[in-house]
C-alpha positions in Angstrom: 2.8 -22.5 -6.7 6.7 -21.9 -7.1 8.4 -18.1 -6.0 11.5 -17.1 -7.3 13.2 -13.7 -6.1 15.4 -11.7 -8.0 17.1 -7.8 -7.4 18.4 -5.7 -9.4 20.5 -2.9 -7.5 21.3 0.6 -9.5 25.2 0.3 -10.5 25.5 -3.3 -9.8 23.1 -4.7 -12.3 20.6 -8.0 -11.7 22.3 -9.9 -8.4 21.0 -13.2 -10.3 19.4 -14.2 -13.4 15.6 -13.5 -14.0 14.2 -17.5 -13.7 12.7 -18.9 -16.8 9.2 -19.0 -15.9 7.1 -17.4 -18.2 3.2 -18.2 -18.5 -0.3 -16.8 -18.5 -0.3 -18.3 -14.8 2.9 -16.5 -13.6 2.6 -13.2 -11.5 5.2 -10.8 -11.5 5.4 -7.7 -9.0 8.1 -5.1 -9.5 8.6 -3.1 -6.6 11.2 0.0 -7.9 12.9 3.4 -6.8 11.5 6.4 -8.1 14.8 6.6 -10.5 13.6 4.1 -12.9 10.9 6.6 -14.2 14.2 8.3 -15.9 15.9 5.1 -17.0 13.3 2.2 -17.5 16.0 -0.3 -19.4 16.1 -2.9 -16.4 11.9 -2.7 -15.9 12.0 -3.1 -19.5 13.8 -6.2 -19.2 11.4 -7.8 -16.8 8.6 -7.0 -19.3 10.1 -8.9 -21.9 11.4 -12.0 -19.7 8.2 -12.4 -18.7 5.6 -11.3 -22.1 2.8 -14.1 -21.3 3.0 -13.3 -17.2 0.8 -10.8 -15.3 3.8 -8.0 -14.7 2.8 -5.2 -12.2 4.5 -2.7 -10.3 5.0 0.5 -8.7 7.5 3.5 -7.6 8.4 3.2 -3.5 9.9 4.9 -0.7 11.9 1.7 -0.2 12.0 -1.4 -1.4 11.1 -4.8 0.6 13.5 -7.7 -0.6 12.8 -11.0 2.2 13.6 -9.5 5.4 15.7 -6.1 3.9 14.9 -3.4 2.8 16.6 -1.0 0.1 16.4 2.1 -2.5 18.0 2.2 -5.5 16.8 -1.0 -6.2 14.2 -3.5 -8.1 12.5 -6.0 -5.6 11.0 -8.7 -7.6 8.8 -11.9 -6.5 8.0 -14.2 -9.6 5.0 -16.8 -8.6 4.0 -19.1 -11.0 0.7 -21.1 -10.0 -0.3 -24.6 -11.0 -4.1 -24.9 -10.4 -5.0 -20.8 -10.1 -6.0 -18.2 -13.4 -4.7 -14.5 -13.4 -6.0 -11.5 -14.8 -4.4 -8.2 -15.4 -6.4 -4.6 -15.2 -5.3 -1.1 -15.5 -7.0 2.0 -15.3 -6.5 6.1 -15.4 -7.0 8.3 -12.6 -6.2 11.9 -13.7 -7.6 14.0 -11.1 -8.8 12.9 -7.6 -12.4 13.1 -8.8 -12.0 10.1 -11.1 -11.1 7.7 -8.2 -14.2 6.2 -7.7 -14.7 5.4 -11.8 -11.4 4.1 -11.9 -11.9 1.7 -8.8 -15.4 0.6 -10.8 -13.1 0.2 -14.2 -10.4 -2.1 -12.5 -13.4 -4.0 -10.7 -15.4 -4.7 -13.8 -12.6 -6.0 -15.7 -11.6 -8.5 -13.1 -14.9 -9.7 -11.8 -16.4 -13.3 -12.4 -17.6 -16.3 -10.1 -14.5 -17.4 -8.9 -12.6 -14.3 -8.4 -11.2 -15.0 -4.9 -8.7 -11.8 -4.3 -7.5 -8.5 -6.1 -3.5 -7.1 -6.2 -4.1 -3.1 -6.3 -1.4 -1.1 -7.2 -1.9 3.2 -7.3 -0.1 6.2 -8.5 0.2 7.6 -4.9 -0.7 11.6 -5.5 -3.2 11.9 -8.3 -5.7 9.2 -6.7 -8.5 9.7 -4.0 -7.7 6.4 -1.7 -11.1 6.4 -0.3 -12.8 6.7 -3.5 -10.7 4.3 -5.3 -11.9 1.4 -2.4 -15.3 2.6 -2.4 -15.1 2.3 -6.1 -14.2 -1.1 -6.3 -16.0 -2.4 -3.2 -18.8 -0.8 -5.3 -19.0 -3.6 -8.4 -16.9 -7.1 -6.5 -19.0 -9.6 -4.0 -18.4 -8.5 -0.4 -16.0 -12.1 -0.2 -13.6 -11.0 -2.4 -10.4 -9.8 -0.8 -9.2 -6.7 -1.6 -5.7 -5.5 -1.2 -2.4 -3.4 -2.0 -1.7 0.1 -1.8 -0.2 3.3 -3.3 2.9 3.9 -4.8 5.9 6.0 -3.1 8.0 8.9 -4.2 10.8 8.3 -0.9 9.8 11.3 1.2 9.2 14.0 -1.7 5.9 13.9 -3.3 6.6 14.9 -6.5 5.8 11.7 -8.9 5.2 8.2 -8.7 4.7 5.8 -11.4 3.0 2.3 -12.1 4.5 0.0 -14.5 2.4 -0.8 -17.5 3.5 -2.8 -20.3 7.1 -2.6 -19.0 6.9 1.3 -19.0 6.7 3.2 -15.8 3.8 5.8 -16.2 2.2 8.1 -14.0 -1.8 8.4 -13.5 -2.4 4.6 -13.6 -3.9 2.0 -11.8 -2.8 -1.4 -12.1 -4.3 -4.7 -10.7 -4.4 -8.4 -10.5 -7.3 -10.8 -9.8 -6.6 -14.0 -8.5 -9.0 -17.2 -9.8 -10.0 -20.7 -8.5 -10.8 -22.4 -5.5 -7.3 -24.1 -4.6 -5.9 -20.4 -3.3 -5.7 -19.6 0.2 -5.7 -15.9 0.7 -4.5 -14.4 4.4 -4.5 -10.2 5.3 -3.2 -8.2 8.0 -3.4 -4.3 9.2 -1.8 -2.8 12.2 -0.6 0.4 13.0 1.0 0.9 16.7 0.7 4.5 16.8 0.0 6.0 20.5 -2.8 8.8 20.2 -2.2 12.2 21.7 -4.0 15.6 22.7 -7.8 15.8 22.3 -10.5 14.2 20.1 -11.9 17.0 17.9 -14.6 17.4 15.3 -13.9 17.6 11.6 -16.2 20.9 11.1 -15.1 21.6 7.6 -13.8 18.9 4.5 -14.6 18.2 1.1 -13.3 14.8 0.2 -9.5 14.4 1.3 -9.4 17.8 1.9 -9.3 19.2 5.3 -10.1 22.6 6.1 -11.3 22.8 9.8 -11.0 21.0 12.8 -13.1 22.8 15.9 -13.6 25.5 14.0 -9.8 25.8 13.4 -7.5 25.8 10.4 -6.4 22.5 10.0 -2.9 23.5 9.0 -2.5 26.0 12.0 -3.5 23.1 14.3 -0.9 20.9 13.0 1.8 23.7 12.6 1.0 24.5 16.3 1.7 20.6 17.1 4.9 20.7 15.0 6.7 23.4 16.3 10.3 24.3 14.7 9.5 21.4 12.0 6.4 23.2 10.8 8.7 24.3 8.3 9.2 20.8 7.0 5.7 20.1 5.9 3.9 18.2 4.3 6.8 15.2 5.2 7.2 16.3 8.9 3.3 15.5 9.1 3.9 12.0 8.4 5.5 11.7 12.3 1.7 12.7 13.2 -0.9 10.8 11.4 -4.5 11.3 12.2 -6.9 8.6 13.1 -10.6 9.2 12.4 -13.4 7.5 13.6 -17.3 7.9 12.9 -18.4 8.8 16.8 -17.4 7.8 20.5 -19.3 4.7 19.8 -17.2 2.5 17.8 -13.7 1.6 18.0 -13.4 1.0 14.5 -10.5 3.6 13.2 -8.9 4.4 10.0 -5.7 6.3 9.7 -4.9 8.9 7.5 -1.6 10.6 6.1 -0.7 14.0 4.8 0.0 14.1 1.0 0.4 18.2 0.4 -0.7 21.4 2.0 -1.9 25.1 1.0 -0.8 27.3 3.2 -3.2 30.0 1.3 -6.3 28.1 2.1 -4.8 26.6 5.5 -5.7 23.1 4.7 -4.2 19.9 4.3 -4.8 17.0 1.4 -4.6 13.5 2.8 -4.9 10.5 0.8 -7.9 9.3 2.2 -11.4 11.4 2.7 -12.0 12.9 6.1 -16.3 12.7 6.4 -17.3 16.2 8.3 -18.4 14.9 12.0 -16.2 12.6 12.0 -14.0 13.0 15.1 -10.3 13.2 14.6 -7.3 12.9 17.1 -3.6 13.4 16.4 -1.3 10.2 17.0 2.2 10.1 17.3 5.0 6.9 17.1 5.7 4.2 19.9 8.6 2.3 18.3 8.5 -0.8 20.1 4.5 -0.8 19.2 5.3 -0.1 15.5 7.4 -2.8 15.4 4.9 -5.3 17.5 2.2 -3.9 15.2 4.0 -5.6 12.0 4.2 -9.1 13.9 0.6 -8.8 14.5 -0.3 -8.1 11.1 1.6 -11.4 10.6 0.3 -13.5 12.9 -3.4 -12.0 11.8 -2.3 -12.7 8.1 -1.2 -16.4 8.7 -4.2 -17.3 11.0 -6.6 -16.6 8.4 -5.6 -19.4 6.3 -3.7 -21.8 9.1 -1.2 -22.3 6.3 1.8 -24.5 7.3 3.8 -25.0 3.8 6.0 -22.2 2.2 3.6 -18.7 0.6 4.0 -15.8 -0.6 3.9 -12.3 2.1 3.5 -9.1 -0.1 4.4 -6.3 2.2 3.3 -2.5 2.2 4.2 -0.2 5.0 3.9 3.5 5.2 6.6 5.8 4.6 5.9 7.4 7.5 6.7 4.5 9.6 10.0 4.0 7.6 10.6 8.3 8.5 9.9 7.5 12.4 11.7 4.1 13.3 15.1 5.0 11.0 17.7 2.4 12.0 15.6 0.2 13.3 13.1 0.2 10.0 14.2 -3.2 9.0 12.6 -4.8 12.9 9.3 -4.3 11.4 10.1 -6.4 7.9 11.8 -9.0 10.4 8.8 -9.0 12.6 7.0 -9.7 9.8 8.6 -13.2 8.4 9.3 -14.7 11.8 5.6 -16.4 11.4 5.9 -17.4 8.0 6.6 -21.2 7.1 10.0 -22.2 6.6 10.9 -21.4 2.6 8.0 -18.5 2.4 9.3 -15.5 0.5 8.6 -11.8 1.3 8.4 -8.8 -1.1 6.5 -5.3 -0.9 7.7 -2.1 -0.8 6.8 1.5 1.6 3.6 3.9 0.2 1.7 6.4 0.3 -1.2 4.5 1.5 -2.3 0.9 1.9 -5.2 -1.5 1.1 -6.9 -3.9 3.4 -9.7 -4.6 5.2 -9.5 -3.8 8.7 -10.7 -7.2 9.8 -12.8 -9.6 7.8 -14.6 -6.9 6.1 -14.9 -4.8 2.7 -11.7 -3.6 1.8 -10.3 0.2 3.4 -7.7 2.5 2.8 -5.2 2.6 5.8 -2.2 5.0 6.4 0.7 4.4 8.6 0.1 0.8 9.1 1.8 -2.2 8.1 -0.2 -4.7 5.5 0.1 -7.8 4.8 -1.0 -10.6 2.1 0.0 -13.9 2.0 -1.0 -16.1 -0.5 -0.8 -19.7 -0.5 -2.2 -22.6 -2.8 -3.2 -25.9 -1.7 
């Protein structure tokens, strides 16, 4: 396999030319501000460089290019394999209910016996997380390895989109499967998050709505936590992710991000379900540990396939990490190459939630964690 990176930077145009190397065995991922949704010449451009390759893409709240990171821009990896098949799957989800179906549609169009990974790319408000990955787990062989995330909107909330067909749309789910037995396939989660106050009980959710923690309002319990930046919610949230965990006997945690609130009903819609018993406890940053967190995701990624020639790293990290370490955001993309063979390339982009298994296992949604996929073939 060969990687090529190109940018394209609003106002200064493409910073080199788009490679010729179209064909039905090339992947393209488009990583894009939300701004394109209003001018979609340049992700139009892509589309028709690359008409036999397997484009996807997504809206951010910032853009990973190698070891930077940027807005305003178009991060693009080309990969064009020599021994691997793609295939390319969308699907609608127009409410939160129709997650689940629309994780089962993406599945079914990609399955078959040699499917070794899926690329899933969300609209990053209208979609269930949970129910998308329970979806898919739902249909694909427990060995397949699932992964991506859901697209960004910066820190607003208002719209994301997915490119299809060259056109950045809204409501979609786009995906990639990955075919044949000469790809190597690595993944990586960690947070870094330090957890504060007590463990309580989710008494009352539907879904990824949250209604009562204790007994309580959700939202009072987290505007009580927030003090003078209560006003700033739902993005002052994203400094205090929640972790959940089934009970006091396993470790195993998933974290979970704020998408909106209703301050009539005093909950709070995450993008991942929050399962009533489950016990939930408020977290809030470390940066040295966020940063840390991203090299371990690395180092997890790279000793999954023991790779020693050049790959490719897709990276997703949360927004909410991006709102919390500021200036020293681009330490966690830096972290993230150091491991990676000499001539590897990095692109990804930061969302509103992210794909991976938490270990070796079926595939989860995660918030406020860097994820990694590296991809190699041998």
């Amino acid at each position: 396999m060969k990687t090529s990176m190109v940018q394209y930077r609003s106002g200064d145009g493409w910073q080199s030319k788009l490679p010729e190397a179209d064909s039905a065995q090339t992947l393209v991922l488009v990583f894009g501000a939300p701004e394109f949704m209003h001018d979609s010449s340049s992700l139009q451009q892509v589309a028709d460089s690359f008409p036999s390759s397997h484009v996807i893409g997504c809206s951010t709240a910032g853009e990973i290019f190698e070891d930077e990171i940027f807005d305003h821009s178009l991060s693009v990896s080309i990969t064009q394999f020599e021994h691997s098949q793609l295939k390319s799957a969308w699907s609608t989800v127009s409410t939160s209910a129709s997650s689940f179906a629309a994780g089962q549609s993406i599945a079914r169009q990609l399955a078959a016996p040699d499917l070794q990974a899926v690329i899933v790319l969300s609209d990053g408000l209208q979609v269930n997380g949970t129910e998308l990955v329970s979806g898919i787990n739902a249909e694909l062989p427990a060995g397949v390895v699932v992964t991506g995330g859901l697209a960004g909107d910066g820190p607003r909330f208002e719209n994301t989109w997915i490119l299809q067909n060259g056109a950045p749309v809204s409501g979609k789910i786009c995906a990639v499967g990955l075919y044949g037995d000469r790809l190597r396939i690595g993944h990586g989660s960690q947070g870094g998050w330090d957890f504060f106050g007590p463990e309580r009980v989710i008494t009352r959710a539907e879904g990824n709505v949250l209604y009562e923690v204790d007994g309580r309002p959700a939202l009072d319990l987290y505007i009580d936590y927030l003090g003078e930046r209560a006003s700033e919610l739902p993005a002052a949230a994203l400094l205090f992710p929640l972790s959940i965990r089934a009970s006091r006997d396993t470790d195993e945690r998933v974290v979970r991000t704020i998408l909106s609130i209703d301050e009539a009903a005093r909950s709070m819609t995450f993008a991942g379900d929050l399962p009533e018993g489950h016990l939930a406890q408020l977290m809030r940053a470390n940066l040295d540990r966020l940063i840390d967190g991203a090299g371990a995701a690395s180092q997890d990624t790279i000793a999954l396939t023991k790779r020693s020639e050049p790959g490719l790293m897709i990276a997703i990290s949360c927004v909410g990490r991006r709102l919390v370490l500021g200036e020293r955001t681009e330490e966690e993309v830096e972290a993230t190459m150091e491991l990676m063979p000499a001539g590897s390339h990095q692109v990804g982009f930061y969302s509103y939630g992210e794909l991976s298994p938490i270990a070796s296992g079926r595939c989860d949604l995660h918030n406020q964690t860097m994820t990694l996929t590296g991809i190699w073939e041998i």
